[in-house]
C-alpha positions in Angstrom: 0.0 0.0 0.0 1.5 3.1 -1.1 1.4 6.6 1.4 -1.2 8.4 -0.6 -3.7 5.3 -0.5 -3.0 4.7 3.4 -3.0 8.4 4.4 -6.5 8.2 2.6 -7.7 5.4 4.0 -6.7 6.3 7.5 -8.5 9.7 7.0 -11.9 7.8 5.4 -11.9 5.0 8.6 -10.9 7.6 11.1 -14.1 9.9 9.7 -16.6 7.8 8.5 -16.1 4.6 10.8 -14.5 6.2 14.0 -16.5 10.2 13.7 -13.5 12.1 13.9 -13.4 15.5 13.2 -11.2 16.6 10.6 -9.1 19.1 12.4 -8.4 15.5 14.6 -7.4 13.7 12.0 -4.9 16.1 10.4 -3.0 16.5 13.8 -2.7 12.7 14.0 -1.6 12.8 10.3 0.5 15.4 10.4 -1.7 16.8 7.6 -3.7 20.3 7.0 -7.2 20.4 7.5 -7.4 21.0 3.8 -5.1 18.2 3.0 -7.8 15.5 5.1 -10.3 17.0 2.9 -8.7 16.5 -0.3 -8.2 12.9 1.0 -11.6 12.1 2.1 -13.2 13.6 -1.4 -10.5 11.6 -3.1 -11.6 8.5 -1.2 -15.3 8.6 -2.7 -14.0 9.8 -5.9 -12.4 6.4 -6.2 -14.9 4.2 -4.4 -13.2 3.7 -1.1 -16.0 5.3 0.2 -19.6 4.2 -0.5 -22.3 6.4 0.8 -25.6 5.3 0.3 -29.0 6.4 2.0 -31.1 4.3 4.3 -34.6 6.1 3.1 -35.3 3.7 0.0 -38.9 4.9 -0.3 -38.0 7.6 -2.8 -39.6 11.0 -2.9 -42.6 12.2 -0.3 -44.3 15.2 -2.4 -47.9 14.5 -3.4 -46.9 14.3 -6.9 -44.6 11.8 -5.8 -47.3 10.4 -3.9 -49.5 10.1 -6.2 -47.8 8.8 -9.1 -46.7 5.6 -6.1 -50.6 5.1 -5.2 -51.4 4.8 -9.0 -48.4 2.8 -10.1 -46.8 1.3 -7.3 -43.7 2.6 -8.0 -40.4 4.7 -6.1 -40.7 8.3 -7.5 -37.4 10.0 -7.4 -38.6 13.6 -8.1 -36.3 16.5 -8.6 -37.5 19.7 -8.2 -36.6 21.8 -11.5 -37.1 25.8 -11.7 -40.1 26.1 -14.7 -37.9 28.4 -16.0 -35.2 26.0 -16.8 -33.7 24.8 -20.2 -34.7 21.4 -21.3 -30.8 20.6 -21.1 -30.9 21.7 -17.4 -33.9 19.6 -16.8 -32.4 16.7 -18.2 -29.4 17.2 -17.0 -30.5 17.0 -13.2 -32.2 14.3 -13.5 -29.8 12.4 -15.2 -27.3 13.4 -11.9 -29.8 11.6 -9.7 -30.2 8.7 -11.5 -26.2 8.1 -11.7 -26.3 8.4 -8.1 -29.2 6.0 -7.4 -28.0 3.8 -10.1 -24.4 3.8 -8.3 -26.5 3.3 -4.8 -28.3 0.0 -6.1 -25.6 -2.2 -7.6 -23.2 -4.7 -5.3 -20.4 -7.0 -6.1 -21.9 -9.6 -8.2 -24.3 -8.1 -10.3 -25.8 -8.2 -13.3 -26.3 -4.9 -15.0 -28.3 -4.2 -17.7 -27.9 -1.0 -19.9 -30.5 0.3 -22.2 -28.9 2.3 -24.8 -30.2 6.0 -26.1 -30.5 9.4 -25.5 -31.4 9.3 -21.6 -28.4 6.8 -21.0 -26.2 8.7 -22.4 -26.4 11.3 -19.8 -27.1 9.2 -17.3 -23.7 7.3 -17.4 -22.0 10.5 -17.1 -23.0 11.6 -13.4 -22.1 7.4 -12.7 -20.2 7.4 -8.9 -16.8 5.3 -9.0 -17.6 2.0 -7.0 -15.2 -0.8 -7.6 -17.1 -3.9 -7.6 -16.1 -7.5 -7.7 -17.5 -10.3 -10.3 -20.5 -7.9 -11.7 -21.2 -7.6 -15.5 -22.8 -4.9 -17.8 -25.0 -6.5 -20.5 -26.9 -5.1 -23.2 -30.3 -5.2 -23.4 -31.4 -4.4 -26.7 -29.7 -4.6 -30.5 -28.4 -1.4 -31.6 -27.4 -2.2 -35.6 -29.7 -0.5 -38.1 -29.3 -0.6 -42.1 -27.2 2.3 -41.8 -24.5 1.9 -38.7 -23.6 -0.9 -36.7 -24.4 1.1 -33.6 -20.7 0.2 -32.1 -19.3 3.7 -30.8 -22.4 5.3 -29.5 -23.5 2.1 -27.9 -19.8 1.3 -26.8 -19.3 4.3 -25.1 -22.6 4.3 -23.4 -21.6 0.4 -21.6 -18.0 0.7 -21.2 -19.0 4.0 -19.4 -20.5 1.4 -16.6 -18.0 -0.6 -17.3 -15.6 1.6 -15.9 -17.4 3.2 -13.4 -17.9 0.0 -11.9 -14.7 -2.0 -12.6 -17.4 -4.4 -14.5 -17.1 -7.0 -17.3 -19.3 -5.6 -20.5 -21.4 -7.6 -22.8 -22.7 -6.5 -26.0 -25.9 -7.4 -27.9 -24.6 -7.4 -31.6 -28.0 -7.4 -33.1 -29.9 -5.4 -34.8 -32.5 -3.1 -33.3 -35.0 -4.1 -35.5 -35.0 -7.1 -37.8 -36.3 -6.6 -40.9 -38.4 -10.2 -40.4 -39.1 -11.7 -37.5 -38.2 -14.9 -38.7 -35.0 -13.9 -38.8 -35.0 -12.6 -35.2 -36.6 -16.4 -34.3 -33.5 -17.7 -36.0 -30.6 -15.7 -34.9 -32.6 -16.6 -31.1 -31.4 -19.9 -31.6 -27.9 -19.7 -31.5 -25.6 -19.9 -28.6 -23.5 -16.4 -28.6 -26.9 -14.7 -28.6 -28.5 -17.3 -25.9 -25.2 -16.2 -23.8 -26.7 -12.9 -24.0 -29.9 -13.7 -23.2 -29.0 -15.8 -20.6 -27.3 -12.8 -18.9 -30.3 -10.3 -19.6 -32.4 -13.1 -17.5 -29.8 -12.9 -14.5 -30.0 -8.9 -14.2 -30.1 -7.1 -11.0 -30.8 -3.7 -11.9 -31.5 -2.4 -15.3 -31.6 1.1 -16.3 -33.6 2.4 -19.1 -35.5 6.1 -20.6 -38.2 6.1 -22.5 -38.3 6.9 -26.3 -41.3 8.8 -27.9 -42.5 8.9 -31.6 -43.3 12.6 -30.7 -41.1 14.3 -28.3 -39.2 17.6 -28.2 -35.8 16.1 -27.2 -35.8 13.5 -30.3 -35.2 9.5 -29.1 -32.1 8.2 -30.8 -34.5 4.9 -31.7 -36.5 7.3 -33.8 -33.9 10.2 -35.1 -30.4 7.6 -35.9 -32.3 6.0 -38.9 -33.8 2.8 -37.1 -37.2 2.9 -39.0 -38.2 4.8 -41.8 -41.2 7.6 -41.8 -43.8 5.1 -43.0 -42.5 3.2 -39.8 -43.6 6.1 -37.7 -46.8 6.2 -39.2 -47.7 3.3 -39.5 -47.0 2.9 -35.4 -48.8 5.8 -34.5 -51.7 4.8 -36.7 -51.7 1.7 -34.1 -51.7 3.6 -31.2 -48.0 3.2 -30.4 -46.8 6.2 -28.0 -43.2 5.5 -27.5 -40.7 2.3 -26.2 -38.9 1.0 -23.8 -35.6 -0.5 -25.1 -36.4 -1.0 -28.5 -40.2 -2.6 -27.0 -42.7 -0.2 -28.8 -46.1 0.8 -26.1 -49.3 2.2 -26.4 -50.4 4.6 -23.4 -53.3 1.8 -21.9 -49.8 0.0 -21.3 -50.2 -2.9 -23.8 -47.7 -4.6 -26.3 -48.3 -7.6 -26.9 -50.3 -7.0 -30.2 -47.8 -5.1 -31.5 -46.6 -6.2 -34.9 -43.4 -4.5 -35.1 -42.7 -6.2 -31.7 -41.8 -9.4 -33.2 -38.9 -8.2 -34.9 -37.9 -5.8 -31.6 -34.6 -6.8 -29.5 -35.5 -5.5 -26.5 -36.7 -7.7 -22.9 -40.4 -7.2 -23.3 -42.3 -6.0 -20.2 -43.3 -9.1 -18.9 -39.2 -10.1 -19.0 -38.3 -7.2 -17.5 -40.9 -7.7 -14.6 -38.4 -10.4 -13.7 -35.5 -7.8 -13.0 -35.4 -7.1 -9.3 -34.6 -3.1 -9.4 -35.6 -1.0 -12.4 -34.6 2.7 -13.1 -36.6 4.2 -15.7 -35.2 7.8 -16.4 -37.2 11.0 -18.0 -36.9 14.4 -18.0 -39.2 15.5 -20.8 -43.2 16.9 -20.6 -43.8 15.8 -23.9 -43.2 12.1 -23.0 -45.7 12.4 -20.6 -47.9 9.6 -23.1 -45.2 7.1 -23.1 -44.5 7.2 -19.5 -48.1 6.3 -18.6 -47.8 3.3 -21.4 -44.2 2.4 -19.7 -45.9 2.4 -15.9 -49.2 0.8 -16.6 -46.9 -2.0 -18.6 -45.0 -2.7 -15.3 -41.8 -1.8 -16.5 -40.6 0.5 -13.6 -39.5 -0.4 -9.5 -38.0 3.4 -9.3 -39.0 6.5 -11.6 -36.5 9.3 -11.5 -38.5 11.9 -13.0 -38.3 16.2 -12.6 -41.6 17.3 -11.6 -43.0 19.3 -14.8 -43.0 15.4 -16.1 -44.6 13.9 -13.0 -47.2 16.3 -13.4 -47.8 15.9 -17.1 -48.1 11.8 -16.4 -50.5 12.4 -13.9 -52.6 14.9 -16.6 -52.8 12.2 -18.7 -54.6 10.1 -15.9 
């Protein structure tokens, strides 16, 4: 153990573990006060310390409460000035679910990464937290016709990856198969069934959700992975938006949903099986696809600003 790392971990034990002051601790270290505090910010930086919070029950504002009494979900609500940007919106939100999402996962895990717009941002406010034997899988295809999806998917998981000292697996599918026989097929064979196999183990999973018609465009409707006609055709159907590549309607259901059969995304009902779920928005205008995401049963914890909560609960 080199200085540095034992003058930091004597600082972190002798202030978390023992409650030492930090003018005590820099006389037993020989330190300056601003030296101990350089340590112990150093020491959560890295992941030596974890801080968690023992309230799990999320937010307690009635819009919080409310959306919980309907849904039966953890509401995570951020308070965001009316005044603010749509980047500063998202922005905050996305900083509390890295947080949360840093909170929930333990050595061991299986941790599953929608890709998109919302987890782009989110993997950039990710805490450091060294973990042992835990893996970052894919959950949905992200080739189209026109890109193979590598680098902006890539980034998005090895961001995890590295946050979390974590083994990544990708899904190298496409999005959308152009027949679902082919999907049916390519189901069959092993490397994908690895994949799957992991996407059944997960622990956490952390997802937004896309909309055919929102301000801040989804990447599954923007990057070229279906074609105008697409769009029409889904919102002719009553589609209001996805969840990983899983296309929704706003009374929740999905199952009828033609396109869905050539989708490589968990459905709903396989993500029910995921212990702890973090669905992430920060955008009024998704307020239709939210209510189809929550009435689906996709969500344990909805980090959401509160200009969305109270456009979901409009729509109710």
């Amino acid at each position: 153990m080199n200085e540095r790392y034992d003058d930091m971990y004597q600082a972190a034990s002798r202030y978390y573990v023992q409650g030492e002051t930090m003018d005590a601790i820099a006389k037993q270290l020989g330190l300056s006060r601003s030296s101990v505090s350089r340590l112990l910010k150093q020491a959560r930086q890295t992941g030596l310390v974890r801080i968690s919070l023992a309230d799990d029950s999320g937010s307690r504002s009635p819009v919080a409460t409310a959306l919980d009494r309907v849904f039966g979900v953890r509401v995570h609500l951020v308070a965001v000035r009316e005044s603010a940007s749509e980047n500063r919106r998202f922005d905050q939100v996305a900083r509390l679910a890295g947080r949360l999402l840093s909170e929930a996962v333990t050595d061991h895990c299986v941790i599953g990464v929608a890709w998109g717009v919302t987890a782009s941002a989110v993997v950039r406010y990710l805490q450091p937290k060294p973990l042992v034997g835990s893996t970052v899988v894919q959950m949905n295809g992200g080739t189209n016709q026109w890109s193979s999806g590598i680098p902006y998917v890539g980034e998005i998981l090895q961001s995890v990856g590295d946050a979390f000292t974590s083994r990544v697996v990708y899904f190298p599918v496409p999005a959308f198969f152009d027949y679902a026989e082919t999907k049916r097929a390519m189901w069959r064979e092993r490397s994908v069934q690895n994949v799957i196999g992991l996407q059944r183990r997960m622990d956490v999973a952390v997802f937004g959700v896309g909309c055919l018609k929102a301000r801040v465009a989804s990447h599954v409707y923007s990057a070229g992975y279906m074609d105008d006609d697409d769009k029409l055709g889904l919102a002719a159907d009553g589609v209001v938006g996805d969840v990983a590549t899983v296309l929704l309607r706003e009374d929740g259901s999905w199952r009828d949903i033609g396109f869905n059969e050539r989708a490589s995304g968990l459905t709903p009902a396989e993500l029910a099986h995921v212990p702890r779920r973090f669905c992430v928005v920060a955008d009024p205008s998704r307020a239709a696809a939210v209510v189809g995401a929550l009435r689906a049963g996709t969500t344990t914890d909805l980090v959401i600003d509160e200009g969305t909560a109270r456009a979901v609960l409009d729509r109710l």
